[in-house]
C-alpha positions as CSV (number, residue, x, y, z in Angstrom):
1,X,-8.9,21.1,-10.4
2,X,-6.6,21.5,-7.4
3,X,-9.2,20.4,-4.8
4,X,-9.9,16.7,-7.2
5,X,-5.8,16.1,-7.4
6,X,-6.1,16.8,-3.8
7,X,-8.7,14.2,-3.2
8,X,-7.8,11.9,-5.6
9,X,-4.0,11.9,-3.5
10,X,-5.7,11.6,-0.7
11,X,-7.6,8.5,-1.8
12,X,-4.3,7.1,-3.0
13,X,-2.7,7.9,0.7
14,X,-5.0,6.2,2.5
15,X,-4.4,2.9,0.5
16,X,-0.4,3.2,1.8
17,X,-2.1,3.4,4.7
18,X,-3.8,0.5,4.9
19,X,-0.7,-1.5,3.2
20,X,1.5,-0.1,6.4
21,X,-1.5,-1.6,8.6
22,X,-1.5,-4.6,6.3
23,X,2.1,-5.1,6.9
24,X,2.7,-4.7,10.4
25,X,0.0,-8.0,11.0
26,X,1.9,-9.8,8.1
27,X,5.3,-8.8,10.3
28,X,3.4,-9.4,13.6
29,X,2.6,-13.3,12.6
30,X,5.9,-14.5,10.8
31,X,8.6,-16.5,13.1
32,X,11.2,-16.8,9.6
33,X,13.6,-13.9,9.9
34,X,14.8,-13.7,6.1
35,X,10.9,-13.2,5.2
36,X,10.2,-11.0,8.1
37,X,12.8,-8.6,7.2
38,X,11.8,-8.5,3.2
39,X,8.2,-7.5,4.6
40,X,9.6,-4.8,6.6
41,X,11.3,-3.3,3.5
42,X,7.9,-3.3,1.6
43,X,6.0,-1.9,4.7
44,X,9.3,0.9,5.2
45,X,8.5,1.2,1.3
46,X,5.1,2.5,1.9
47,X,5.7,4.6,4.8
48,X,7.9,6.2,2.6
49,X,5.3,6.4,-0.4
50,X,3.1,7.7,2.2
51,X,5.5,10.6,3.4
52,X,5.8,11.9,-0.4
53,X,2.6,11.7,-1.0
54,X,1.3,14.1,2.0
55,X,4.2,16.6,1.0
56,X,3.0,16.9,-2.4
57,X,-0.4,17.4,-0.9
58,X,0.6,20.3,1.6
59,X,2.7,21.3,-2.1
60,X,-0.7,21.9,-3.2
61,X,-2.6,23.6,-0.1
62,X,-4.3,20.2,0.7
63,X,-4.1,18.5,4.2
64,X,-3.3,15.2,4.0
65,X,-5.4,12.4,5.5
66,X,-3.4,10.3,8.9
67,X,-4.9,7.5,8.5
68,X,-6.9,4.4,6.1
69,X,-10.6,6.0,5.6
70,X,-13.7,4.1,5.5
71,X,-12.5,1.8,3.4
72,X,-9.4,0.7,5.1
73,X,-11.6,0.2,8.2
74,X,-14.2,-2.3,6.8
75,X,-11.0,-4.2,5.4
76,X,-9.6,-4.0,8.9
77,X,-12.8,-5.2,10.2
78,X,-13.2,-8.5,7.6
79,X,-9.7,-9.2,8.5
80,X,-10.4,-9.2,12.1
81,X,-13.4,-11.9,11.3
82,X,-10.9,-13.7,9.1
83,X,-8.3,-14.3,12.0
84,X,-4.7,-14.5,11.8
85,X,-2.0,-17.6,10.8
86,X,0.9,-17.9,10.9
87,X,1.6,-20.3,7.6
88,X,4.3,-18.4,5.2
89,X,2.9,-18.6,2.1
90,X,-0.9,-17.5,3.0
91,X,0.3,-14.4,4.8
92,X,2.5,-14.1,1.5
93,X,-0.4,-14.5,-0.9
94,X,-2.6,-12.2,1.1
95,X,-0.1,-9.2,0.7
96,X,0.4,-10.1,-2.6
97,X,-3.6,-9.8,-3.3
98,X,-3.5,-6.3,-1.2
99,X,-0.1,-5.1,-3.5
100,X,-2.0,-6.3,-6.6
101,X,-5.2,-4.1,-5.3
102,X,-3.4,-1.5,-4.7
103,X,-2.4,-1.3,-7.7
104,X,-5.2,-1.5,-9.7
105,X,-7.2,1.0,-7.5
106,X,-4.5,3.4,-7.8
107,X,-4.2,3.2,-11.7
108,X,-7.5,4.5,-11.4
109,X,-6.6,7.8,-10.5
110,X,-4.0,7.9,-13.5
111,X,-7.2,8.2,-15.6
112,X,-8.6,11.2,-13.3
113,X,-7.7,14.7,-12.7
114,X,-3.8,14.8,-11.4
115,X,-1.8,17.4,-12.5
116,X,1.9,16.3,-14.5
117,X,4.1,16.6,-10.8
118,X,1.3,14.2,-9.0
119,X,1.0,12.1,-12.0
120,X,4.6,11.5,-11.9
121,X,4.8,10.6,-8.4
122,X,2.1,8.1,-8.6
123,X,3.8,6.5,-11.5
124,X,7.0,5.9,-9.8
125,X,5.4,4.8,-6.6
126,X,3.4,2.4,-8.8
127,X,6.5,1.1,-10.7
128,X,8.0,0.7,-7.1
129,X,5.0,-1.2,-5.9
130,X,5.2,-3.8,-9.0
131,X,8.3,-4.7,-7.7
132,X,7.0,-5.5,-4.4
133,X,4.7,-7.9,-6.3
134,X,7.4,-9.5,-8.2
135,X,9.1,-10.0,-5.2
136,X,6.0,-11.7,-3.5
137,X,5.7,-13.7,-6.2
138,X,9.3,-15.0,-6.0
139,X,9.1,-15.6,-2.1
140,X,5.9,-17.9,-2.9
141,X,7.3,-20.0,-5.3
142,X,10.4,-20.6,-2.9
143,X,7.9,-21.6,-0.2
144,X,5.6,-23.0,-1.9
């Protein structure tokens, strides 16, 4: 059991990876200050999602994973292709696509093998990250 909460925290880390990643092109391409500091809140909001989450994996004898995975790469990768703007509101509705992703994928692992402390920390990292989304979606209806 210990070895799939492991890996299934691991998965879940590597998705606050990729939102960090995410975050830092989002930050890289906006000139409005108000906006850019409110998406480096979120992105210091994952980093510190990401720092509980490898404790509680050295908690359980695991090593945690440094960076996105396979998956975080090809989405790097079709980014790359995509190219960056600098218009508000796309960069907005693109993080709010990734937050909603995350979200979903990560649910998934509420239906797996996590033990009660794991589950719990998932949860509350989950609740955080809905409010990231609201937050999103308030910042595209004011510049929209």
């Amino acid at each position: 059991m210990q070895t799939s909460v492991i890996k299934e925290l691991n998965t879940f880390l590597e998705g606050n990876y990729m939102a960090i990643q995410a975050y830092e092109k989002y930050i890289h391409h906006i000139d409005n200050s108000d906006i850019k500091q409110t998406l480096q809140k979120i992105q210091q909001d994952h980093k510190e999602h990401a720092i509980l989450v490898a404790e509680r994996i050295q908690n359980l004898s695991g090593v945690p994973v440094d960076d996105v995975g396979m998956m975080g790469s090809i989405a790097e990768l079709m980014n790359k292709i995509k190219g960056p703007t600098k218009d508000i509101v796309p960069i907005l509705k693109d993080a709010l696509v990734g937050e909603h992703r995350g979200i979903v994928k990560s649910k998934e692992l509420l239906d797996g093998d996590l033990d009660p402390v794991s589950l719990e920390l998932v949860k509350a990292i989950l609740n955080h990250d809905q409010k990231h989304v609201d937050l999103l979606d308030e910042l595209i209806s004011l510049n929209g």
